[in-house]
N, C-alpha and C positions, 0 to 999 in steps of 0.2 A: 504494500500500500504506500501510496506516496503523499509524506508527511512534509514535503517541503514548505505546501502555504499555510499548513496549521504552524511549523516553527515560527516562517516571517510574521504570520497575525500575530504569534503569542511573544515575539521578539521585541515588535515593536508595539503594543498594547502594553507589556512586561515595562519598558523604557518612559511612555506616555503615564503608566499608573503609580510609579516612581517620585516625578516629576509631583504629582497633585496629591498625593495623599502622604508622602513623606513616610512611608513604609509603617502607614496605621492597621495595617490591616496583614492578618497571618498568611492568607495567602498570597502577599504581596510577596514579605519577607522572604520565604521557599523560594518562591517564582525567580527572587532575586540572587538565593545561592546556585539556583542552575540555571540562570543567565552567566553568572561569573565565571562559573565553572563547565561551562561549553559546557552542560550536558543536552544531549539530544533527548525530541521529546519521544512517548509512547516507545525507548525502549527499554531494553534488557538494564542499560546503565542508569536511565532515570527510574525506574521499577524501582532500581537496589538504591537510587539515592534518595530519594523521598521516603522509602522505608526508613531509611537507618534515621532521618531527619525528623521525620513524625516518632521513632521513636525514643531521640533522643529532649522532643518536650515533654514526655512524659505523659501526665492527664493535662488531658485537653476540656477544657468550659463550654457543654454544649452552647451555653446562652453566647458566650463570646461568638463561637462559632456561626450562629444561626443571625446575629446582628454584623457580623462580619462586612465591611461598606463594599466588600466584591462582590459579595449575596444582590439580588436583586427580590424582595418583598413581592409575590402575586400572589393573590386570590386565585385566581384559576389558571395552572399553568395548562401548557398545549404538550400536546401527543410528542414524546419526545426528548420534551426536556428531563433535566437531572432536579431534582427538589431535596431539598430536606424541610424535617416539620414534625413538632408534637403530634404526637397520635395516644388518642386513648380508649381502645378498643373494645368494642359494643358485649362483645362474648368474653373479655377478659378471665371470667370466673370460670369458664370451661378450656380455655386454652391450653394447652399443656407450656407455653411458652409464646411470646411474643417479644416484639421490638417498642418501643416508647417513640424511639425517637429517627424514622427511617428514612435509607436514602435512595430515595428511588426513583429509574427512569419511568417515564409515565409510558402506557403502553394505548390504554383505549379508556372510554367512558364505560361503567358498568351500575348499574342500578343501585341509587342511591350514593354512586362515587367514582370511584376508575378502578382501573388494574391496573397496577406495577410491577416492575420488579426491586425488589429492594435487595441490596446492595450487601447488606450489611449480615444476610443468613449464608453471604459464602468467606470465606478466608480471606485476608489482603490477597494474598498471591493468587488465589483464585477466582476473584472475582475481576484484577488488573487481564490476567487472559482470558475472561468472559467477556470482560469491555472489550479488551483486543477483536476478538469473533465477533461482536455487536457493530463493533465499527466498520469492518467488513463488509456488511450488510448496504451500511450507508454510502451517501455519496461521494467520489475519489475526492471533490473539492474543500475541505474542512475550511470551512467559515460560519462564522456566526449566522449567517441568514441563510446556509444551506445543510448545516452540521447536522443532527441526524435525525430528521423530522420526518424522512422517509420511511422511518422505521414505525408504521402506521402496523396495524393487527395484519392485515395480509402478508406483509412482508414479516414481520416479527412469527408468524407458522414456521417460515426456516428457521428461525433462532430454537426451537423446540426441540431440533438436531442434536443443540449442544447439552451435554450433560448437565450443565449449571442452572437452567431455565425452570426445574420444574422449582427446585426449594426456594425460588425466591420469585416469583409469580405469585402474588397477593392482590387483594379485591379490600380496599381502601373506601372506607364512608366515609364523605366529605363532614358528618357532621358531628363527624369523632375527630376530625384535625383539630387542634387546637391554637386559632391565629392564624394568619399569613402563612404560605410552603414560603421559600427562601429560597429560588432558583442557583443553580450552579452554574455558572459561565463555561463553554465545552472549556475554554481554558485554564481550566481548575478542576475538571472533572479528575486528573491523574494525581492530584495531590486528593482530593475529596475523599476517594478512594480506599485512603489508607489511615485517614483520623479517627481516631480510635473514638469516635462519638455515637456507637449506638448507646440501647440502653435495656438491653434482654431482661425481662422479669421470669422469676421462677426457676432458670438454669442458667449456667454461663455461658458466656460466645463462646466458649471451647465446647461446649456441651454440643451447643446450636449448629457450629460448623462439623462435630462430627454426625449428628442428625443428618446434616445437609447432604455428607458424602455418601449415606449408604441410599440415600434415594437416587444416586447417579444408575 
């Protein structure tokens, strides 16, 4: 896949958000060790260096995170995008487990809210090469107004291919969010990724991600 005009967009976007916000914001900061550090984006290298970065802050503050001035605040995001968002879920008392707090690309409207997939019921490393195979899907152009919107339900049936699709394919009521989603810029999606911000009730994300493997 060719990632040349996602670099220059997030090169020069990276250099522009520098400029105006004076590195207030955590995605900025990242953004800015692997500008310095010539890493290239969506690979193998940036993979292992935003891991080791996300986990060298340690705990991360959902609320910092979700007010973050890269966030973009919507009410109803579109087919597509990446959100994060309180959630407090209608069946919680039967669930054997749930997420609080999820990060998910939105997939289609579904009665009484949408479908997603959330992000956060597969491993860092596993859900960085489910994004990989998602993006594949979309259009070769990575730009904000073409980035992956194509990824409408027809085409998201091939995604059903990939083993990681089913554990985190969830049916979201809108009237269990709690507040504004917090949209993710694609250029943030690969740091997004990796911040240790869900918020599993009942068992641990260790628990959750190995659930998630014996369903492959």
């Amino acid at each position: 896949m060719d990632w040349g005009n996602f670099k220059e967009f997030r090169d020069q976007t990276t250099q522009d958000r520098f400029i105006n916000r004076y590195m207030a914001s955590l995605f900025d900061t990242l953004q800015a060790g692997a500008y310095r550090n010539q890493i290239v984006p969506r690979s193998k290298q940036s993979m292992n260096w935003f891991r080791k970065k996300v986990d060298e802050l340690g705990n991360v503050s959902r609320t910092k995170v979700l007010n973050d001035p890269v966030l973009k605040r919507k009410q109803n995001p579109d087919v597509g995008d990446m959100v994060m968002y309180v959630y407090d879920p209608k069946f919680k008392k039967t669930l054997p487990y749930y997420d609080t707090f999820p990060l998910t690309i939105m997939v289609q409207p579904a009665p009484g809210g949408f479908h997603g997939l959330n992000l956060h019921y597969l491993s860092p490393v596993v859900r960085a090469n489910f994004l990989d195979e998602l993006m594949g899907l979309a259009p070769k152009k990575m730009t904000e107004t073409t980035r992956i919107r194509a990824l409408k339900y027809d085409l998201l049936k091939k995604a059903t291919k990939f083993k990681e699709f089913k554990p985190c394919f969830k049916h979201y009521l809108t009237k269990h969010v709690k507040g504004n989603m917090a949209r993710v810029p694609m250029t943030e999606w690969e740091i997004a990724i990796f911040l240790p911000i869900d918020n599993f009730k009942k068992v641990s994300r260790d628990t959750v991600w190995r659930y998630s493997r014996n369903m492959y």
